[in-house]
N, C-alpha and C positions, 0 to 999 in steps of 0.2 A: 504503615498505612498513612495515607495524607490526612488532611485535618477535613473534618465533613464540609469546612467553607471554601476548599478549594474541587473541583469538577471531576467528578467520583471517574478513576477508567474501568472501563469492564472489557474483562476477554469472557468471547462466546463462543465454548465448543462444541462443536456440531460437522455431523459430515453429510445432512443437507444444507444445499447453500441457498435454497429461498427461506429456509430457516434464518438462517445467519443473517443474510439481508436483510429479513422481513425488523427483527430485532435489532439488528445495527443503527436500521434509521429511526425504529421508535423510541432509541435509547436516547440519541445522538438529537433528535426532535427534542426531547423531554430532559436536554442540559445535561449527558452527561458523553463522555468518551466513550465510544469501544469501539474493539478490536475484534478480529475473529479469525478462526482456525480452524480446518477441518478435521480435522485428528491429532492423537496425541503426540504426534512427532512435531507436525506443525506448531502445537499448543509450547511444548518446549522451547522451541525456536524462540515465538513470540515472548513466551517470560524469558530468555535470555538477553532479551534485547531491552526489555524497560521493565516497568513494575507497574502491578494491580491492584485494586483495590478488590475487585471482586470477581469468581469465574463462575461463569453460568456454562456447567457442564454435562451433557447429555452423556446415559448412560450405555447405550446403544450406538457401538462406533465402532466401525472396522480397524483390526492391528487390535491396542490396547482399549480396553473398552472403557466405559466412564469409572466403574466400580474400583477399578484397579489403579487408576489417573487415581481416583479421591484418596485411595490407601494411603500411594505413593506423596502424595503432596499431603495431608495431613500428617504424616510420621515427620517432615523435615521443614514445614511452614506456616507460615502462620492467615498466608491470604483464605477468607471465608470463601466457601463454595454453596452452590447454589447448585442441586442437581434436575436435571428433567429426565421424569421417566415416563415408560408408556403406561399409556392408564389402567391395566389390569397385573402391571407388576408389582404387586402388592411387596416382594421378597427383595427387591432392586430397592425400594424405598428404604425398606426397615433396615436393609444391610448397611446403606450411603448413609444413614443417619450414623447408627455405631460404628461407621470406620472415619466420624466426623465431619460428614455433609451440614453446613448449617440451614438447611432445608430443601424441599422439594416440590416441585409442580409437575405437576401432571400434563400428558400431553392429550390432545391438542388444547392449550391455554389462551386464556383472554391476555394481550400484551400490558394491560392495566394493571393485572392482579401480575403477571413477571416485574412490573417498576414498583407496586408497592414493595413485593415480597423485597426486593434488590434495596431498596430503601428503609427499609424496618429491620435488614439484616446490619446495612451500613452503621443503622441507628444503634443498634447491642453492641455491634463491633466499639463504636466512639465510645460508650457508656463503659465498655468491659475492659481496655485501653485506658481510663481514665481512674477507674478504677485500681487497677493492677500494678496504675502507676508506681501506689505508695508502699509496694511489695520489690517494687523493678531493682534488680541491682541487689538484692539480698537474698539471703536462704532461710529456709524456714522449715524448725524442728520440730519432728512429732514421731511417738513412736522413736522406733529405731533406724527412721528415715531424717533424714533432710533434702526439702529439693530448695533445689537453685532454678529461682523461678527464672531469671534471664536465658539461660542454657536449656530449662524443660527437661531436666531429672533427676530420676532420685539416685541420692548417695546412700548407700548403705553402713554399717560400721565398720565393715572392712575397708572402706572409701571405692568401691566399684560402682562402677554408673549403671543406671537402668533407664533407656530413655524412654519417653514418652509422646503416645500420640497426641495430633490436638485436640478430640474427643476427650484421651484420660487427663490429658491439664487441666482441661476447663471444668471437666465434672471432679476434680481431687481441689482444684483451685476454690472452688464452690464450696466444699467441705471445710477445706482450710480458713474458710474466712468466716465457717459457724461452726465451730466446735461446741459437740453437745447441745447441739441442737435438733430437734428432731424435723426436719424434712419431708414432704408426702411427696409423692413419685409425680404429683401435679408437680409443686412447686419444684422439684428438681428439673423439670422438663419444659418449664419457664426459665429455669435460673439460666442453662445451659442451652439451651434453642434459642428460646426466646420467644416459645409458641405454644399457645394453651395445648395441655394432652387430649389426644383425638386415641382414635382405633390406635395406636402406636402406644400406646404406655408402656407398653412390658419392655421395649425396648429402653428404657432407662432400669430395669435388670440385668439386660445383658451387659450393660456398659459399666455396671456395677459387679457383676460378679469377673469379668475382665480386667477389673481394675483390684480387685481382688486376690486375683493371681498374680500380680505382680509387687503388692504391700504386703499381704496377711503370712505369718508363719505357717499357717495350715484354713486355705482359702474355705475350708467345708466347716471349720469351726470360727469367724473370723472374732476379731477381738478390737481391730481399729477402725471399721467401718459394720456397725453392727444393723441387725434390721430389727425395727420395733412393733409388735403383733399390732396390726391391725391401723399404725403409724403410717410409720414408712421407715427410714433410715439416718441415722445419726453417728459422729463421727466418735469414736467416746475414748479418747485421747485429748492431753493438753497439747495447745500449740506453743512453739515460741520461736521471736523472730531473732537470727542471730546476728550481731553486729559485725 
């Protein structure tokens, strides 16, 4: 990711193209790069050839659709996504979020509220980066796990890899850096978006009991990610960083 003082690039995918245009030049107006692609084939092409800062991706697109682009790129990257959906798919939202969309607009949108959201995303992105820095380059033990935060997974005690989407790093990375502490389903969905809880909360349970199945010895009784009546959830494991 560049540094916020050099001129953010955005790729915009979309398979209408007064869309694409209409956002290319209010981007491009408004100080920043972008790019644009009509589909997911095209959208490849484009990340093959340079690097992003951030994709503003439509989930509604002939071939691969947006849903599937978001899986696909948050399992193996780390650029934030920004998805557009149409305004009564309520299930396109809540799914782009837990397969690690860092947010959503609805369509038809005011270009204002697409440059803030693009810019308040940029903004967590630097802060979480900055953060993460002083983890970068080491592993960190809890439980019967260790991840290696550079790599994005967990080791287990047999030493086999489990990797990780970017949704479960950032929501296991959150936990890692509050052990035993108790978290409300608000603040997790600050911690990890970056955006007060709306009609969407319960979606920071599914990405928890997802995250669940891949730590806990037996996910229906957990024991390192527990939930506290009436709280929310806390990690109730010691952490430690290994040298």
């Amino acid at each position: 990711m560049r540094a916020m003082s050099k001129i953010p690039h955005i790729l915009i995918v979309d398979d209408h193209r007064d869309i694409r245009d209409a956002v290319t030049r209010y981007l491009e107006k408004n100080g920043m790069r972008a790019t644009s692609a009509h589909d997911a084939i095209d959208m490849d092409v484009k990340m093959g050839a340079g690097r992003f800062d951030l994709i503003v991706l439509d989930v509604m697109m002939p071939g691969e659709d947006g849903l599937s682009v978001c899986r696909r790129l948050s399992a193996k990257g780390k650029t934030p996504i920004l998805m557009l959906t149409a305004l009564s798919e309520d299930t396109d939202r809540i799914v782009g979020l837990e397969i690690g969309a860092d947010d959503y607009l609805s369509k038809p949108f005011n270009p204002r509220e697409l440059l803030a959201r693009i810019k308040a995303i940029l903004r967590r992105t630097e802060r979480a980066q900055t953060s993460a820095g002083e983890l970068s380059g080491r592993r960190v033990e809890f439980a019967h796990w260790i991840l290696d935060t550079d790599r994005r997974v967990l080791i287990n005690q047999d030493g086999d890899d489990t990797s990780l989407t970017t949704a479960d790093f950032k929501l296991l990375t959150v936990f890692l850096e509050r052990p035993r502490f108790i978290l409300s389903r608000d603040q997790l969905l600050d911690l990890v978006a970056g955006r007060a809880a709306q009609v969407f909360d319960r979606t920071i349970d599914n990405q928890i009991s997802r995250l669940r199945r891949k730590i806990e010895r037996d996910p229906t009784r957990p024991e390192i990610i527990t939930t506290v009546r009436g709280g929310g959830y806390c990690l109730s494991v010691d952490v430690k960083e290994l040298t």
